[in-house]
C-alpha positions as CSV (number, residue, x, y, z in Angstrom):
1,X,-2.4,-19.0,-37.1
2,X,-1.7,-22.9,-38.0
3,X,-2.1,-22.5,-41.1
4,X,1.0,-21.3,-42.4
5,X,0.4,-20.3,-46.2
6,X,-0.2,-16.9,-46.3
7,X,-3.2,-14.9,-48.4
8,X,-3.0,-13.4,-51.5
9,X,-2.0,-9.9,-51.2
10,X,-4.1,-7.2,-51.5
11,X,-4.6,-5.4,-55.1
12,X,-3.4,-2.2,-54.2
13,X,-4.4,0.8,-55.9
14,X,-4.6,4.0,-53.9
15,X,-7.1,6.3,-55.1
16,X,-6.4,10.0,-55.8
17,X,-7.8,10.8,-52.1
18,X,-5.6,8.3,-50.9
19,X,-8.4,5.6,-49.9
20,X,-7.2,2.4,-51.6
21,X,-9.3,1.0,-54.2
22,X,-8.4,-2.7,-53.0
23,X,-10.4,-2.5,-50.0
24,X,-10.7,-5.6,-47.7
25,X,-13.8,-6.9,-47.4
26,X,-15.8,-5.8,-44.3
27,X,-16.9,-9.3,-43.5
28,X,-12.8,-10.5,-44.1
29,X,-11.9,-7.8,-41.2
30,X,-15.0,-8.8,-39.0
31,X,-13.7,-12.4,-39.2
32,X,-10.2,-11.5,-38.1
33,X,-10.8,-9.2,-35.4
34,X,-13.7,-11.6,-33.9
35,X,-10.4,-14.2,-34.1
36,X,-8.1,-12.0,-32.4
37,X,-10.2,-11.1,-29.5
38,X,-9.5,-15.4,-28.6
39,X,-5.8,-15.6,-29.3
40,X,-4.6,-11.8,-27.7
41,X,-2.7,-13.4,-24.9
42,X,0.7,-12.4,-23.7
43,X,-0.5,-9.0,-22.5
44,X,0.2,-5.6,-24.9
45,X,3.6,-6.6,-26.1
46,X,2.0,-10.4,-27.2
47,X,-0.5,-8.7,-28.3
48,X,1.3,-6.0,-30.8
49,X,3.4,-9.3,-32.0
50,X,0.4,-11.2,-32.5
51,X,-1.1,-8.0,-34.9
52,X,2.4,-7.5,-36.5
53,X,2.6,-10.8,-37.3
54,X,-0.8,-11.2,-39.2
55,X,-1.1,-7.3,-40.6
56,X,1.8,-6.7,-41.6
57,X,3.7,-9.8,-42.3
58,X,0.7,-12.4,-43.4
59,X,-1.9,-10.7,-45.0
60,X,0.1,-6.9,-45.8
61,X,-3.1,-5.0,-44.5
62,X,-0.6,-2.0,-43.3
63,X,2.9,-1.8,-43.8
64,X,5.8,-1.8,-41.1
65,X,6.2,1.9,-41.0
66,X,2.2,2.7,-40.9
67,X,1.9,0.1,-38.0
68,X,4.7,2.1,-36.1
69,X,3.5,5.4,-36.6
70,X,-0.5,4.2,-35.2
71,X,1.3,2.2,-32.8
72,X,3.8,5.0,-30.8
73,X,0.0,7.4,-31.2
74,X,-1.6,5.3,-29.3
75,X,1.3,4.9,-27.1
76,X,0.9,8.2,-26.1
77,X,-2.6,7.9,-25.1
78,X,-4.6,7.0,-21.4
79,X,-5.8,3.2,-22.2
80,X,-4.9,-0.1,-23.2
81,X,-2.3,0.5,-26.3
82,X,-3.3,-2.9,-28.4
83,X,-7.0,-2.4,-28.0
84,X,-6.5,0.6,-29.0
85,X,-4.2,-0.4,-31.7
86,X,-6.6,-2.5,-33.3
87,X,-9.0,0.1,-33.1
88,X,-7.0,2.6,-35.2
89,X,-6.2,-0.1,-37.6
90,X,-9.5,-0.8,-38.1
91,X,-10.7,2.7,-38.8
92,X,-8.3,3.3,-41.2
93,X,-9.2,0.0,-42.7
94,X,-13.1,0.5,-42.9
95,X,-13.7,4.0,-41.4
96,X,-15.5,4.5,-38.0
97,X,-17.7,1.1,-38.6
98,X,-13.8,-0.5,-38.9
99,X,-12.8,0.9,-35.4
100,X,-16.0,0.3,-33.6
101,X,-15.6,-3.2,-34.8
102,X,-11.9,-4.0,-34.4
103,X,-12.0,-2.4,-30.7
104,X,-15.4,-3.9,-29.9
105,X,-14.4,-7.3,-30.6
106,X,-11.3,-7.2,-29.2
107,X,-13.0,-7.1,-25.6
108,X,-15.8,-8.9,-26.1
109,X,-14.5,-12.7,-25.5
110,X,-12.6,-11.4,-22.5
111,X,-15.4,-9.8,-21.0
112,X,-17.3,-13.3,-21.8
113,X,-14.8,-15.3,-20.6
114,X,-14.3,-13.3,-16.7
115,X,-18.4,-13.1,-16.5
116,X,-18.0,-16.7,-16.2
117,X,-15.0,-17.2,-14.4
118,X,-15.8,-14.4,-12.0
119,X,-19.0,-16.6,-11.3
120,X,-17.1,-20.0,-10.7
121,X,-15.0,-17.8,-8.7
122,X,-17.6,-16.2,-5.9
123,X,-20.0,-19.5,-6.3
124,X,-17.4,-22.0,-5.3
125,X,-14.2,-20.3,-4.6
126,X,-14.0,-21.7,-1.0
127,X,-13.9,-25.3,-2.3
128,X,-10.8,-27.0,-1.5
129,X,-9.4,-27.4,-5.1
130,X,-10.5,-23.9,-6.2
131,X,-8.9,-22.3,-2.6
132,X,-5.8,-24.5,-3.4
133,X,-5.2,-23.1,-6.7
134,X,-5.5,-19.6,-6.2
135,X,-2.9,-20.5,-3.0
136,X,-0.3,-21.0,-5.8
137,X,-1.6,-18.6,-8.3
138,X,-1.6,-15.3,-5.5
139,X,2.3,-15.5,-5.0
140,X,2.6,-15.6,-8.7
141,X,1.1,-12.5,-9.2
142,X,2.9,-10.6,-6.9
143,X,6.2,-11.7,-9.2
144,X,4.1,-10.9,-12.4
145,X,3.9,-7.5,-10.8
146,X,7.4,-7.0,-9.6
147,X,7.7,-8.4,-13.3
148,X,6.0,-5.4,-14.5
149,X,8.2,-2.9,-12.7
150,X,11.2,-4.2,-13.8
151,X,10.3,-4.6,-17.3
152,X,8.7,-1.0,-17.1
153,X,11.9,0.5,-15.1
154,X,14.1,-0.5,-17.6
155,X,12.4,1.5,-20.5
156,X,11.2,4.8,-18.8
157,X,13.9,5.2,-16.3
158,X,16.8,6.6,-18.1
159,X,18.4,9.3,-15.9
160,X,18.0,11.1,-12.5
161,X,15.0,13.1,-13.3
162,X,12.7,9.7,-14.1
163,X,14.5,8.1,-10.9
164,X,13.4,11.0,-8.5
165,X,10.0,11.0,-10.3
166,X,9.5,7.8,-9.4
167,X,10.9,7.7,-6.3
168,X,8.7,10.7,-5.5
169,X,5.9,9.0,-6.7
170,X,6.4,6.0,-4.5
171,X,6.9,8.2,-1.0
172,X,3.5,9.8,-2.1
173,X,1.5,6.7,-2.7
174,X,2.9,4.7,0.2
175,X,3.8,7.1,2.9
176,X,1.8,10.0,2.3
177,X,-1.2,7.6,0.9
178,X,-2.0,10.6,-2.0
179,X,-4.5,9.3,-4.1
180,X,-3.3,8.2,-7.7
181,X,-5.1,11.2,-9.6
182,X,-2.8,13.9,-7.6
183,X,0.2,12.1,-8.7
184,X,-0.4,11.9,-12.1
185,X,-1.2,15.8,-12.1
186,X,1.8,16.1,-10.3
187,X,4.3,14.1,-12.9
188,X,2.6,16.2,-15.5
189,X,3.5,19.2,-13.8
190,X,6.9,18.3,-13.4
191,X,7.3,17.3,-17.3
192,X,6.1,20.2,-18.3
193,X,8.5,22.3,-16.5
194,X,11.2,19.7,-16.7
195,X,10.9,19.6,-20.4
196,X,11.7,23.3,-20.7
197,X,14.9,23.0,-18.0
198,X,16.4,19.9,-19.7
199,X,14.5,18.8,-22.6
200,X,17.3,16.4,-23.7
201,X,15.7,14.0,-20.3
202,X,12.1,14.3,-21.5
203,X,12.6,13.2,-25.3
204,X,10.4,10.2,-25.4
205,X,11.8,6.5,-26.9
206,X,10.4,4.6,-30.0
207,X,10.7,1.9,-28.0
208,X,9.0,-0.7,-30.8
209,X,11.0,0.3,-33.8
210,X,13.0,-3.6,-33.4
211,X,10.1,-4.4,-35.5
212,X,12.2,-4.2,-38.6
213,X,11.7,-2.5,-41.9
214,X,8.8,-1.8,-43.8
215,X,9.0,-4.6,-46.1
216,X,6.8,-5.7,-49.0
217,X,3.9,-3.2,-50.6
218,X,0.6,-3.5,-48.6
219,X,-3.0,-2.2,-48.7
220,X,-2.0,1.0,-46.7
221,X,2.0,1.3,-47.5
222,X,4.4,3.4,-46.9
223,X,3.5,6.0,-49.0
224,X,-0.1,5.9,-48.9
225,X,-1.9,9.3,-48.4
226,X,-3.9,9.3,-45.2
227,X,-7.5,8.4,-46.7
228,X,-10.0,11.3,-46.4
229,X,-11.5,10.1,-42.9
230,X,-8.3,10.3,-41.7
231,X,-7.7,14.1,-42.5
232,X,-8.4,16.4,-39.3
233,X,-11.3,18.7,-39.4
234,X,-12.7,20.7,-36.8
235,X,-16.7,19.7,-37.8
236,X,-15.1,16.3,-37.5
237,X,-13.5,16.4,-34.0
238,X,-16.4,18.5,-33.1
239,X,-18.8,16.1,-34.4
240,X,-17.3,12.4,-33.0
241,X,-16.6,14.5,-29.6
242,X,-20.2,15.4,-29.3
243,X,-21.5,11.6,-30.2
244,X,-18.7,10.0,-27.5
245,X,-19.8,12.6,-24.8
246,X,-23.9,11.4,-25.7
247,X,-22.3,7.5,-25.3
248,X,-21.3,8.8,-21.9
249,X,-24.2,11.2,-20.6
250,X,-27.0,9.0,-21.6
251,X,-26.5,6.0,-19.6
252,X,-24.6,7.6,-17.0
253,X,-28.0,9.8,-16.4
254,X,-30.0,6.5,-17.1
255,X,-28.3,5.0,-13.9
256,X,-28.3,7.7,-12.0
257,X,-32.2,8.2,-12.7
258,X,-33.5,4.3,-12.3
259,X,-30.8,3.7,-9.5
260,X,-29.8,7.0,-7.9
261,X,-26.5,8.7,-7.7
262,X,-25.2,6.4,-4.2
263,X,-26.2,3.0,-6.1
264,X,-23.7,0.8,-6.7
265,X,-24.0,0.5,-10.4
266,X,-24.1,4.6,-10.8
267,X,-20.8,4.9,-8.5
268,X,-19.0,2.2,-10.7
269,X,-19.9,4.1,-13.2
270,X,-18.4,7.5,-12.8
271,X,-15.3,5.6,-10.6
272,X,-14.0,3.4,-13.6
273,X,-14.8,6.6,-16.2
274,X,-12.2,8.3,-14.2
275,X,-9.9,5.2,-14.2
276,X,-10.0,5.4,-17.8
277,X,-8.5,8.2,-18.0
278,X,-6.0,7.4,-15.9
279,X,-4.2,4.3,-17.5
280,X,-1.1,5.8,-18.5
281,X,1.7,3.0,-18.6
282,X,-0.6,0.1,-19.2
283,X,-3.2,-1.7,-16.8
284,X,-0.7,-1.9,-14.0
285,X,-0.2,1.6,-13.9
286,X,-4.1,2.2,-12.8
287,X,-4.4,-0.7,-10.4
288,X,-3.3,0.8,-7.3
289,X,-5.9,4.0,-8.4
290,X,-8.8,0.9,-8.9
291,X,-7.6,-0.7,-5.3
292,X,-7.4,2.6,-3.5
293,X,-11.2,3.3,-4.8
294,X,-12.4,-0.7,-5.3
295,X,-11.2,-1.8,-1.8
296,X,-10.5,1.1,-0.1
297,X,-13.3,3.4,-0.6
298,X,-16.2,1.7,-1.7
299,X,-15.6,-1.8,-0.1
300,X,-16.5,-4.2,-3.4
301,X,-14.0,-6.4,-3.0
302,X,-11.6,-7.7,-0.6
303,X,-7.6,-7.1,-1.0
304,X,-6.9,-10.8,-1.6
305,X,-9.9,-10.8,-4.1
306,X,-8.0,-8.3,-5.7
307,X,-5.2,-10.3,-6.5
308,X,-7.3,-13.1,-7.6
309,X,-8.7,-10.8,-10.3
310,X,-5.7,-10.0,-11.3
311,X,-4.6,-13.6,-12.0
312,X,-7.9,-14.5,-13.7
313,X,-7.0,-11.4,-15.7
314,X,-3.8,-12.6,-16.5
315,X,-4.7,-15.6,-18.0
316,X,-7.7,-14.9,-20.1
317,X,-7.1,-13.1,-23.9
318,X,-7.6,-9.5,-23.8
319,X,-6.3,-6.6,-22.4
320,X,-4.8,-7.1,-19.0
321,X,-7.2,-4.3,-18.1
322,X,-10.3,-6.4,-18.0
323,X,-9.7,-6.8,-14.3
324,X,-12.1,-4.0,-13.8
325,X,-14.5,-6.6,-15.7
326,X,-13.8,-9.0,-12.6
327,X,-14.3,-6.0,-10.0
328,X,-17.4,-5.1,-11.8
329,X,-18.5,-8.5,-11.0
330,X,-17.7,-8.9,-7.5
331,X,-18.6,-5.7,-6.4
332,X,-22.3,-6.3,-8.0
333,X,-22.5,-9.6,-6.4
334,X,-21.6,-8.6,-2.9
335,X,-23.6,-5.6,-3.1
336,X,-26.6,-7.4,-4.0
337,X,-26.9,-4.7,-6.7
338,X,-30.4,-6.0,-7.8
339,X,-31.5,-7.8,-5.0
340,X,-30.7,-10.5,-3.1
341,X,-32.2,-13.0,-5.6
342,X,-30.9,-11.6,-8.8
343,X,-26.9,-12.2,-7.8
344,X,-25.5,-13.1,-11.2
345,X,-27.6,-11.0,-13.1
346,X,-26.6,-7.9,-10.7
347,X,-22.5,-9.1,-11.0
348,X,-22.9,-9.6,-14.8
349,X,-24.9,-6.3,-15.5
350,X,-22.1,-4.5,-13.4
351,X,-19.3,-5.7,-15.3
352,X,-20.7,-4.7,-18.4
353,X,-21.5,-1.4,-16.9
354,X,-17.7,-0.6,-15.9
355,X,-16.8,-2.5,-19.8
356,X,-18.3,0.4,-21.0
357,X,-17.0,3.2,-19.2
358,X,-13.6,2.1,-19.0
359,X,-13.0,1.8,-22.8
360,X,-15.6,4.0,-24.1
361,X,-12.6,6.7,-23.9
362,X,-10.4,4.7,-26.1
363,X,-12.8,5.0,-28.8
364,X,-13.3,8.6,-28.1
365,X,-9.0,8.9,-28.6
366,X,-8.9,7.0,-31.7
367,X,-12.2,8.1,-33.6
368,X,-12.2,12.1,-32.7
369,X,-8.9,13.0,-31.7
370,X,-6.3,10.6,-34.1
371,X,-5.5,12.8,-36.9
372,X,-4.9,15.8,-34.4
373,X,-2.5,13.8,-32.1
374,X,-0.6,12.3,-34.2
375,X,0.5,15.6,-35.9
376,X,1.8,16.5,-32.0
377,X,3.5,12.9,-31.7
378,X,7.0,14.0,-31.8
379,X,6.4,17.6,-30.2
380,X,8.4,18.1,-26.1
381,X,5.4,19.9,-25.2
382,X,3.3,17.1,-26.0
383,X,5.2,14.0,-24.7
384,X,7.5,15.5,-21.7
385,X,4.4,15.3,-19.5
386,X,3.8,12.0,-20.7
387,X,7.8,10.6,-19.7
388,X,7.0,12.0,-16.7
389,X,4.5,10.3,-15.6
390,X,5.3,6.9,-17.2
391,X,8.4,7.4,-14.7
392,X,5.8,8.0,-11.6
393,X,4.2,5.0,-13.0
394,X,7.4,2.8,-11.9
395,X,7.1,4.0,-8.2
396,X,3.5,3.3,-8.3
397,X,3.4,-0.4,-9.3
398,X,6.4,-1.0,-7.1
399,X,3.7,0.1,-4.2
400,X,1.6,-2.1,-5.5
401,X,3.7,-4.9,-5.4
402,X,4.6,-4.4,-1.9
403,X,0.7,-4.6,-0.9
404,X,0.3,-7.8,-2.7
405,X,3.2,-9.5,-1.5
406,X,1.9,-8.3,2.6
407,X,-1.3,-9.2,1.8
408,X,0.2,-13.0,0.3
409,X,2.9,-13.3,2.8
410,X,1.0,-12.1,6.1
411,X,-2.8,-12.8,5.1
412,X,-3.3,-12.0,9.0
413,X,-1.4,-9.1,9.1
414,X,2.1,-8.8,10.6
415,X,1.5,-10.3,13.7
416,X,-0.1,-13.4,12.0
417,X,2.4,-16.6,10.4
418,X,4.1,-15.9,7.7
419,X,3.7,-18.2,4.9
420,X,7.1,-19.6,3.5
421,X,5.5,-22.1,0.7
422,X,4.1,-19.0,-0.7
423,X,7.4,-17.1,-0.6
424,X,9.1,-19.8,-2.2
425,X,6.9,-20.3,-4.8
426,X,7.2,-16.5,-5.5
427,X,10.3,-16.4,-5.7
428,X,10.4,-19.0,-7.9
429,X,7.8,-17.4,-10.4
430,X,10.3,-14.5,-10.1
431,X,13.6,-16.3,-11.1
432,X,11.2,-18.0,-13.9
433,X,9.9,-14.4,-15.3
434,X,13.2,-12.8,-14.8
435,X,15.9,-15.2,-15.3
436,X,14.1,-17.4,-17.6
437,X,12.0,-15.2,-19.4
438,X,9.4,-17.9,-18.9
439,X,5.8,-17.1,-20.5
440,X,3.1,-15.6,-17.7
441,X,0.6,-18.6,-18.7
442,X,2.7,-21.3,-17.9
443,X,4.1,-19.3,-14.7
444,X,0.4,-19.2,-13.5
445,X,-0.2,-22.9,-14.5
446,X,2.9,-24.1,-12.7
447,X,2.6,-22.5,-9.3
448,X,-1.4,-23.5,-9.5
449,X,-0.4,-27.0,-9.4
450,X,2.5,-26.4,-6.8
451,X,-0.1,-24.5,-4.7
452,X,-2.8,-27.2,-5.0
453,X,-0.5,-29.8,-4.0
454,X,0.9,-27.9,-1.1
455,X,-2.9,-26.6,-0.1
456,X,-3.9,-30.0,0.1
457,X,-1.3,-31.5,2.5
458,X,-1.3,-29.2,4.9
C-alpha cells in the first residue's frame, strides 16, 4: 500500500453469461490475497477498509455497490465477516479455486504468526520481561472488550426490545450461568416471534453503506449479471454441501479413530466445530461460549491465559478469531497431546486442528449456500432472528468483560489485593479507546511498556 499509483483498470467486457471476459489473472489474485493475509490488522472494520480501499478504489476489482451487497450477506452469517468477505470476493473473482484461495490465505499468516508466539508464550512466559508485559497488556484487554460492547451497543441496540434481549441475555450467562448455545436459540426464538408482533424493531441496519457511491466502472460493476457460478442450483448446493460435510467427517472420524473420541485433539475438534457456528456478532460474541468450554469444561487453559490469548490475538493480522489458534495451542501443550516429549508438535498440530474446524464453515456459507442467502437478505423472516441475537450478543460480551476485569483486578480472588496499577492503566486504555479513538495496536504497545516498567519496580 506505499505505492500510491494505482493499476491499470481492468478491460471490462462482461460476457453474455455475465462472466467478464477481462478476467484477473489467477496468479495477480494469489499475490494479493497472500499480501492481505500480512496487513489485515484493525480487526473486521480495518479489515473491510483495508479491502475497500484496494478492490474497489485501487485496482476496481468490484464496484462499491457489489462490495456492499457481498459484504451485508456475509454479515448475516455465523463467522468472521472479512474472512469471509474475501472469500466471496474471491469466488466470484475466480470461482471456487478464487474462494478457497482468498479465504485460505487470509488465515494462514495469522495462524503462523500465533504458532509461534503461542510458543514464546508457554516456553518463557514466566520470565520477568515477558510476565511484565502481559501485566500491562491484560488490563488493556479488558478495555478492548468493554470497547467492544460499547461499539457493538451502539449499532444493535436501538429500542426496548434489543435492550431487554440483552439484558436477558446477560442475567442468563452471569446469574443463571446458561451455556451460550441456549441463549442464542433463545434470541432466535424471540426474533422470530418479535418480528411478527413489531416487525418495525427487528428491520436490520446497513450499517456499512458510509462507504460512499459506487464510483468508476470495474471488473464486476454495478450492473454486471451474476456470472454463471454464482446462479443458485439445487445439484449445486447439493453438490458443495456434500464435499464440505466429507471436509468435516473425514478427519473428524480420522481423529476419533487414531486418538479416540475423549482425546484431546478429537474433543477440540467437535468443541470449536460448534463454536463456529456460533459466532454471531464477531469473535467477541463466541468468547465467553470458548471460555465456558476452554476453561471451564475441559481445563486447556487457565482464565488469565485466556486473556493473554486474546491480546496476542489482538495484535497479530487476521481475524480476531484466531484466538481459538492460541487455545489450540495451549490446550495441546498442557495436555501433552502427543506425549510428553513431542510438546510443540502436539500444541502446533492442535491449533491447526481447531484452524480447520472453526472456519471450515465459512467456506461451506460462501461456496454452497451464497446465491441462496443473498436472495433472503432483506426478508424479516430471515434477519429478525438474526437482530435478536446480535442484541443478546451485547449482554454477553458485557459478561465477559466483567470476568476479565475480576480475573485482572483480583488475580487471587476477592479476598486477595487488589491491583490499582492495573486499574489505572485500564482505565486509561479505556479513555484512549473511547475518548480518543486511539488505534488497539498502539493501546496494547503503550500499556506493555507501562506494565513492564511498573512490573519491574515492584
Amino acid at each position: 500500500m506505499n505505492d500510491d499509483r494505482a493499476p491499470a483498470p481492468p478491460e471490462v467486457r462482461p460476457a453474455e453469461d455475465g462472466t467478464p471476459s477481462g478476467e484477473i489473472p489467477f496468479g495477480e489474485a494469489l499475490r494479493f490475497w497472500w499480501r492481505l493475509g500480512f496487513i489485515s490488522y484493525g480487526g473486521p472494520a480495518g479489515q473491510i477498509a483495508i479491502m475497500h480501499a484496494e478492490l474497489v478504489e485501487r485496482r476496481r476489482w468490484i464496484s462499491e455497490r457489489r462490495f456492499l451487497h457481498a459484504l451485508n450477506y456475509c454479515m448475516v452469517l455465523p463467522g468472521p465477516e472479512a474472512q469471509q468477505l474475501a472469500t466471496y470476493i474471491g469466488w466470484l473473482l475466480h470461482r471456487t479455486r478464487g474462494g478457497l484461495a482468498a479465504g485460505a490465505l487470509f488465515v494462514l499468516p495469522s495462524l503462523l504468526l500465533l504458532v509461534v508466539l503461542s510458543w514464546v508464550y508457554v516456553a518463557f512466559g514466566q520470565w520477568p520481561v515477558v510476565a511484565g508485559l502481559f501485566y500491562g497488556i491484560k488490563p488493556a484487554v479488558t478495555a478492548i472488550v468493554v470497547q467492544a460492547a460499547w461499539r457493538i451497543g451502539g449499532r444493535a441496540l436501538k429500542n426496548v426490545w434489543h435492550w431487554s434481549i440483552a439484558a436477558a441475555a446477560f442475567v442468563a450467562i452471569f446469574a443463571l450461568d446458561l451455556p451460550f448455545p441456549l441463549i442464542v436459540l433463545g434470541a432466535a426464538g424471540v426474533g422470530i416471534v418479535g418480528g411478527r408482533l413489531a416487525p418495525w424493531a427487528f428491520k436490520s441496519g446497513g450499517g456499512h453503506a458510509a462507504l460512499g457511491r459506487s464510483g468508476p466502472a470495474a471488473l464486476i460493476d454495478d450492473d454486471t449479471p451474476p456470472p454463471a457460478h454464482a446462479r443458485f442450483t439445487w445439484r449445486r448446493l447439493v453438490r458443495v454441501a456434500a464435499a464440505g460435510l466429507l471436509a468435516w467427517l473425514l478427519p473428524m472420524a480420522a481423529l476419533a479413530a487414531v486418538f479416540g473420541t475423549a482425546h484431546t485433539f478429537t474433543q477440540m475438534a467437535w468443541f470449536f466445530t460448534k463454536a463456529a457456528l456460533l459466532t454471531f456478532g464477531g469473535a467477541y460474541a463466541v468468547l465467553p461460549y470458548v471460555y465456558q468450554g476452554a476453561v471451564g469444561q475441559f481445563g486447556w487453559l487457565l482464565p488469565a491465559q485466556m486473556i493473554d490469548g486474546l491480546a496476542l490475538g489482538e495484535t497479530t493480522p487476521g481475524p480476531l478469531i484466531m484466538v481459538v489458534a492460541f487455545v489450540g495451542f495451549v490446550g495441546g501443550h498442557a495436555k501433552a497431546a502427543l506425549g510428553p516429549d513431542l510438546l510443540f508438535a502436539a500444541g502446533a498440530a492442535a491449533a491447526c486442528i481447531v484452524t480447520w474446524f472453526t472456519f471450515l464453515p465459512s467456506f461451506v456459507f460462501i461456496l454452497a449456500g451464497g446465491p441462496l442467502v443473498e436472495s433472503t437478505h432483506d426478508d424479516l423472516k430471515f434477519t429478525a432472528p438474526l437482530t435478536a441475537i446480535t442484541a443478546a450478543v451485547v449482554g454477553v460480551i458485557v459478561n465477559l468483560a466483567l470476568f476479565f476485569g475480576w480475573h485482572v483486578l483480583w488475580p487471587k480472588g476477592f479476598a486477595g489485593p487488589f491491583e490499582w496499577p492495573q486499574a489505572l492503566i485500564a482505565v486509561g486504555a479505556a479513555a484512549a479507546l473511547l475518548r480518543f479513538k486511539a488505534g488497539v495496536i498502539p493501546v496494547i504497545a503503550a500499556c506493555a511498556v507501562i506494565g513492564l516498567a511498573v512490573h519491574l519496580v515492584r
